[in-house]
C-alpha positions as CSV (number, residue, x, y, z in Angstrom):
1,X,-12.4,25.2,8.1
2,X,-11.7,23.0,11.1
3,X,-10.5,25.2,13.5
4,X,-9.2,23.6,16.4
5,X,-7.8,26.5,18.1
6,X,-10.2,29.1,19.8
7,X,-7.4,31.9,19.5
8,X,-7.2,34.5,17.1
9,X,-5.2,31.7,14.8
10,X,-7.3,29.4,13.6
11,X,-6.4,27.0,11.4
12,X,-7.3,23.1,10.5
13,X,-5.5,19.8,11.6
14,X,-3.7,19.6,7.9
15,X,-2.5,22.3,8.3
16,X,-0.9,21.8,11.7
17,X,0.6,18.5,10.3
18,X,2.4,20.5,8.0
19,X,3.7,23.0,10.3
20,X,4.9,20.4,12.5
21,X,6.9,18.3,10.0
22,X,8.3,21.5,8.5
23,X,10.2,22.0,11.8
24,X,11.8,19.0,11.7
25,X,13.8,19.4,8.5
26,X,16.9,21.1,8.5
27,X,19.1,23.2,5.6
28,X,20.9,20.2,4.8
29,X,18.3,17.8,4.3
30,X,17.3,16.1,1.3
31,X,13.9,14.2,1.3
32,X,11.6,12.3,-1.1
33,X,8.3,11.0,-0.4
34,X,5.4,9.1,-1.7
35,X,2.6,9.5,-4.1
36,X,-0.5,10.8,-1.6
37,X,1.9,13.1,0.0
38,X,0.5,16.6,-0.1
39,X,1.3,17.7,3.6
40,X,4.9,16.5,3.2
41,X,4.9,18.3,0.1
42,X,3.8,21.5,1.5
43,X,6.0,21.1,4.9
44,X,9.1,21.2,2.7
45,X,7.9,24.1,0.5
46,X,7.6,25.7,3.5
47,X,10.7,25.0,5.0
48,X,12.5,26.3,2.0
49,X,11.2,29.8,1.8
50,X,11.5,30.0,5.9
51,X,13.9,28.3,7.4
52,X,15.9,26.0,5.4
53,X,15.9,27.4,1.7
54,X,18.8,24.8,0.4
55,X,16.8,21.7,1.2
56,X,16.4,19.4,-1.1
57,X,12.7,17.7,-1.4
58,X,12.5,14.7,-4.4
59,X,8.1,13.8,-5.2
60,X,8.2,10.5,-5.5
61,X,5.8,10.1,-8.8
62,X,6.8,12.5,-11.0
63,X,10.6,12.3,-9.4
64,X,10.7,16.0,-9.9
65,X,13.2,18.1,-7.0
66,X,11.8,21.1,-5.7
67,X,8.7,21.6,-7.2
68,X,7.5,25.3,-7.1
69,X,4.0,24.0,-5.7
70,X,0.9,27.1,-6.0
71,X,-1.3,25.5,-5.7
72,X,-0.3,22.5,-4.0
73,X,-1.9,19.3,-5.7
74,X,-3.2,16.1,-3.8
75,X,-0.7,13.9,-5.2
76,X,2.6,13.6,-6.2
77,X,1.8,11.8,-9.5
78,X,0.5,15.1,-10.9
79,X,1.6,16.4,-13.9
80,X,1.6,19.8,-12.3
81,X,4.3,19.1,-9.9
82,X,6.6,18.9,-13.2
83,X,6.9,22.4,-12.7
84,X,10.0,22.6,-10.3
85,X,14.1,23.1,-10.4
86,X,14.2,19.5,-12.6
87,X,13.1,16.0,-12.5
88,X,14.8,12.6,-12.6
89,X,13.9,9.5,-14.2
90,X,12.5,6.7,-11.4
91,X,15.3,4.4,-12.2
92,X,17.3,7.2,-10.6
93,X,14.9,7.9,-7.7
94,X,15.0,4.0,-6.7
95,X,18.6,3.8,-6.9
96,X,19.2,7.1,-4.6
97,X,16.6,5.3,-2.4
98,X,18.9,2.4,-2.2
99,X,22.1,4.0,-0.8
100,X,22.3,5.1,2.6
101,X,24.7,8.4,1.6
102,X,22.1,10.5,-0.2
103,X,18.7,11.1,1.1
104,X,18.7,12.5,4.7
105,X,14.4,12.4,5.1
106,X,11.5,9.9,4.1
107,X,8.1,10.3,4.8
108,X,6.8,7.4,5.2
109,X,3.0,6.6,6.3
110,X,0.9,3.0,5.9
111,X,-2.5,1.2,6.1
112,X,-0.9,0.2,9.7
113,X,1.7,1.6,11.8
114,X,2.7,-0.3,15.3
115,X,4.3,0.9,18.4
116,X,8.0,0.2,16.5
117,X,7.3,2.8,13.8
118,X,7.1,-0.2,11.2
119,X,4.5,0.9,8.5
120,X,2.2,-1.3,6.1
121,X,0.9,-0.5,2.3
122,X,0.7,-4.1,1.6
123,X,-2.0,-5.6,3.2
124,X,-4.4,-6.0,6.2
125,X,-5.5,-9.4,7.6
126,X,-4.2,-12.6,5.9
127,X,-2.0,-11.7,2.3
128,X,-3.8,-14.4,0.8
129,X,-7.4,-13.3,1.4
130,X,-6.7,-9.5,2.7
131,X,-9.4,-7.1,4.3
132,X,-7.9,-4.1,2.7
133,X,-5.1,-4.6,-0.1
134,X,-3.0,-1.8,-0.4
135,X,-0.9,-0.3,-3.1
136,X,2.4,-2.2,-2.4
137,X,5.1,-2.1,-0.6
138,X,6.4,0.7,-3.3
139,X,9.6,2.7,-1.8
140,X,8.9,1.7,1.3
141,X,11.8,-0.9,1.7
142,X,14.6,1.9,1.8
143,X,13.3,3.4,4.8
144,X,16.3,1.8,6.5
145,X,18.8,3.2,4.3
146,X,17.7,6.8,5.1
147,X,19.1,9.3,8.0
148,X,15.3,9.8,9.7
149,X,11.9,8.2,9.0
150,X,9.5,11.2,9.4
151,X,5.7,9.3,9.2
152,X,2.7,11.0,8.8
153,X,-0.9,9.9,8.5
154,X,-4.4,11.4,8.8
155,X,-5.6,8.4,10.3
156,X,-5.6,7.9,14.0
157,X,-7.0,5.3,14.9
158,X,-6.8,1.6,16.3
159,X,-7.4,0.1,12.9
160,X,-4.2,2.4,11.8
161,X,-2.2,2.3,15.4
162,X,-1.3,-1.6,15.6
163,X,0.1,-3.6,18.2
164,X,1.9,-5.2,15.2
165,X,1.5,-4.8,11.1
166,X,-0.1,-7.9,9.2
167,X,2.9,-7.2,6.7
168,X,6.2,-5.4,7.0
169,X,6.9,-3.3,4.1
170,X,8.7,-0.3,5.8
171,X,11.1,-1.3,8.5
172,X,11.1,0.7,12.1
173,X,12.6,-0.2,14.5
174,X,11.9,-3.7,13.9
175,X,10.8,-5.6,17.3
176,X,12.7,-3.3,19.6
177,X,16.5,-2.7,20.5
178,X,17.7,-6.1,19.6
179,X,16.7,-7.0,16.8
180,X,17.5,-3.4,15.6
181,X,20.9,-4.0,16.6
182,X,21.3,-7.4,15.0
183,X,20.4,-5.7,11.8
184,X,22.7,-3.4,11.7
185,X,20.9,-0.8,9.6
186,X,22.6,1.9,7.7
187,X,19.3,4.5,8.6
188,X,18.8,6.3,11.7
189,X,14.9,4.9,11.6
190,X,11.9,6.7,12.8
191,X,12.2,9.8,14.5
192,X,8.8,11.3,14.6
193,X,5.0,10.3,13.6
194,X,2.5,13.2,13.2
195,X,-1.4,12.6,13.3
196,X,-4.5,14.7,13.5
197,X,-4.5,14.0,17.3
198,X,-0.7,14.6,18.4
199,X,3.3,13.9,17.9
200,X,5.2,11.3,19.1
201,X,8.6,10.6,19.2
202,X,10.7,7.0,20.4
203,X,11.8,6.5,23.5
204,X,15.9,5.8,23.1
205,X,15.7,2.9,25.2
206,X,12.8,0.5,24.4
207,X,12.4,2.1,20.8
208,X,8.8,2.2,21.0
209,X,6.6,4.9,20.2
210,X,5.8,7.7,22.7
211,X,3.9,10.2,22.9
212,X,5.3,14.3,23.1
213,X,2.5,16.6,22.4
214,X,-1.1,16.6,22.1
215,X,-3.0,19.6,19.2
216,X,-4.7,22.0,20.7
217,X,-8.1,21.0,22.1
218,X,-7.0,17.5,22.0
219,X,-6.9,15.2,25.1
220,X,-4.3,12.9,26.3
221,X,-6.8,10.2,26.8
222,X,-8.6,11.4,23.4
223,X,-4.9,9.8,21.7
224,X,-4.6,7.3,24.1
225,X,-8.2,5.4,23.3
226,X,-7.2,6.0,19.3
227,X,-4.1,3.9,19.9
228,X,-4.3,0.5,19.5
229,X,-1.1,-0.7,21.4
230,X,0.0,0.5,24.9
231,X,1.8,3.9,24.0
232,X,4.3,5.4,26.1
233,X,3.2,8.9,28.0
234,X,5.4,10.8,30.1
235,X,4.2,12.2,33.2
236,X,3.9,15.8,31.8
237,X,2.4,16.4,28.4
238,X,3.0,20.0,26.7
239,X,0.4,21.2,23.7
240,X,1.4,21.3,20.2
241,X,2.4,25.1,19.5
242,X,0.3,26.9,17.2
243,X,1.6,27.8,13.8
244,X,2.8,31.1,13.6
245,X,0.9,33.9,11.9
246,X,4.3,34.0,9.0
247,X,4.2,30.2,8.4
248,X,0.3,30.2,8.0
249,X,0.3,33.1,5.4
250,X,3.4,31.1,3.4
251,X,1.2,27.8,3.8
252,X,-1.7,29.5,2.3
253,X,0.5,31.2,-0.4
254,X,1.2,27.9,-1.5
255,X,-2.0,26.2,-1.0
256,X,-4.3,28.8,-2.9
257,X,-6.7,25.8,-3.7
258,X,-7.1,25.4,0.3
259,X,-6.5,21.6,-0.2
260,X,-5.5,21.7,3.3
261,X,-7.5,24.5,4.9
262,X,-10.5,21.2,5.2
263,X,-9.5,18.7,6.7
């Protein structure tokens, strides 16, 4: 396991993700998410059967809503994660993704993610002759359609953390207040980001991406030199809370494999 608490609750960095993205969804929501999504996955399992049992969770993939997840599997292409409430077909999925009245959540995540919250799964370096290709710009394109942008990676790093993405595929807040304005986006845009290292939120007035707590054992400077742009940090910085001892023993009701308990 990799503990990175020396308290009597021990439990890894994955786990903590979850936890933390778990607290941001509310009764009401309804989210979908991407194919390599097995924190968000478990972070609204976990919601439902603690503090928000009539949220709605769509697995982008197999398109099936609420699936019953023990154990949890890496992806949410499985075949296993047919076991839930019901499925859609993808046409369905993509056209709920297009309107701005349905889904309240997306968890969003990229090869690159800048100070803005703007996220890329197309490409790194020049399209034409890429470093890295990535999978596509995929569902991506709706995250301004959606109530929040919750964005997650397990990457944190300055090759992830950009000052700006080689290609836009998910929208953030764009290059800041006015050109968010101008476009006059149905979504609310991102509202949190969640790394091995820390949270961070937006600051409300420059739209770029600040920084509100750092995991235990993890320094602010630690996040700082991992962050490839110049990232906002308040004067005061309070630690991530631990996760309780009744949200690890759900986690780990769900996660039987320990696909998380690793990393």
């Amino acid at each position: 396991m990799t503990v990175i608490s020396d308290s009597s609750l021990t439990f890894s960095r994955s786990e903590l993700m979850a936890v933390e993205l778990s607290k941001r969804l509310r009764n009401d929501d309804v989210t979908v998410m991407g194919t390599a999504s097995a924190i968000p996955q478990i972070a609204c399992r976990l919601a439902q059967l603690t503090h928000a049992p009539d949220l709605f969770s769509i697995a982008g993939g197999t398109c099936s809503v609420n699936p019953h997840l023990a154990p949890v599997v890496p992806s949410c292409g499985d075949y296993d994660l047919l076991r839930a409430d019901t499925s859609l077909s993808l046409n369905d999925v993509v056209l709920l993704e297009g309107r701005a009245d349905v889904l309240t959540v997306f968890f969003a995540g990229g090869l690159q993610i800048d100070q803005y919250g703007n996220c890329n799964l197309v490409a790194v370096g020049d399209y034409s002759h890429p470093a890295l290709r990535g999978p596509g710009t995929v569902g991506l394109p709706f995250l301004s359609r959606v109530g929040r942008v919750l964005i997650y990676t397990q990457s944190h790093n300055a090759r992830t953390f950009v000052e700006h993405v080689d290609f836009l595929s998910g929208p953030g807040f764009l290059q800041g207040p006015s050109s968010w304005q101008a476009a006059s986006l149905p979504g609310g845009g991102p509202q949190l980001v969640v790394t091995p290292l820390c949270t961070m939120g937006f600051d409300p007035e420059t739209l770029r991406m600040r920084l509100e707590t750092v995991h235990p054992g993890v320094e602010v400077d630690q996040v700082r030199a991992a962050t490839g742009f110049e990232l906002i940090i308040p004067s005061s910085i309070p630690v991530t809370p631990e996760p309780t001892a009744e949200q690890l023993s759900v986690l780990r009701k769900l996660d039987t494999n320990g696909l998380l308990k690793g990393k």
